[in-house]
N, C-alpha and C positions, 0 to 999 in steps of 0.2 A: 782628739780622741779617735781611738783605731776604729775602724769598722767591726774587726772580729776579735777588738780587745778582749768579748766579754763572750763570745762561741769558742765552745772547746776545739781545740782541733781531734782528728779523730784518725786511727791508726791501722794501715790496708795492708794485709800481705797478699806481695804479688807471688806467683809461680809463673814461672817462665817455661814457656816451652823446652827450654837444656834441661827444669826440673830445677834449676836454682831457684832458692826462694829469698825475699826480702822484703823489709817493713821500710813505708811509706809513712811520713805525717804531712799530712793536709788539709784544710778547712776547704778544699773544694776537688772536685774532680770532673772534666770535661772529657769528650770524646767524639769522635767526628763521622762515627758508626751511621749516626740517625742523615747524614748529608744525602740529599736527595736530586736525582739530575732525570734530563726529563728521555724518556728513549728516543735515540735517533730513527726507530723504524719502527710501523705499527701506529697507533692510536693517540700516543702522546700517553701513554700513560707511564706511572711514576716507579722508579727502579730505585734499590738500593745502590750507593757508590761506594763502597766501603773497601776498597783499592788505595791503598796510603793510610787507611785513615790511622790516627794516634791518640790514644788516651794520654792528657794530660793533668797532671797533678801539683796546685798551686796549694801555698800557705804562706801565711804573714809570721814573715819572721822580724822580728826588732823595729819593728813597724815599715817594713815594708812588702810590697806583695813580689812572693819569689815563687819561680817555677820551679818546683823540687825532683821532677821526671815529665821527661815526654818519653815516650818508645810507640814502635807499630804496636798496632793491635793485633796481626798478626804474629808477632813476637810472643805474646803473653796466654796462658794457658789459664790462669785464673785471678781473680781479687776477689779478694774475701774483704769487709770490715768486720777487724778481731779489735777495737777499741775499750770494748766490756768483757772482752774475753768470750769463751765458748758459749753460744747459747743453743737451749735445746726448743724445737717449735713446740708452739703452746705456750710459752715460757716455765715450763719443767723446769726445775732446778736437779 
């Protein structure tokens, strides 16, 4: 039995920095924003590294787990999850 036999997967529109947009399906999503490195001068205290970093987007497809996008994160302009389609806050209909 699959791990996410039974987890929907769920459906991200990226916007890309060109302003191209395109829909993602994945049951997961990583990203390497939160990596943390310790500063070379001062105090030792702790700094964002977010130089390279990449959001990546996995799904189990035919049972097995496949990477469906990696890109910078500087490439990308927005992700939305639009899986339930538009919602308004509050849950307004």
């Amino acid at each position: 039995m699959s791990r996410y036999e039974n987890v929907p997967h769920q459906v991200y529109e990226i916007t890309w920095q060109s302003g191209h947009i395109e829909k993602v399906i994945a049951h997961q999503v990583s990203h390497d924003t939160l990596r943390m490195r310790v500063a070379a001068i001062g105090d030792g205290q702790f700094a964002s590294d977010s130089e390279g970093a990449r959001i990546k987007f996995h799904a189990e497809v035919d049972g097995r787990w496949t990477l469906q996008l990696s890109a910078h994160e500087a490439d990308i302009r927005t992700i939305r999850n639009i899986t339930s389609g538009e919602q308004a806050p509050g849950g307004a209909v």
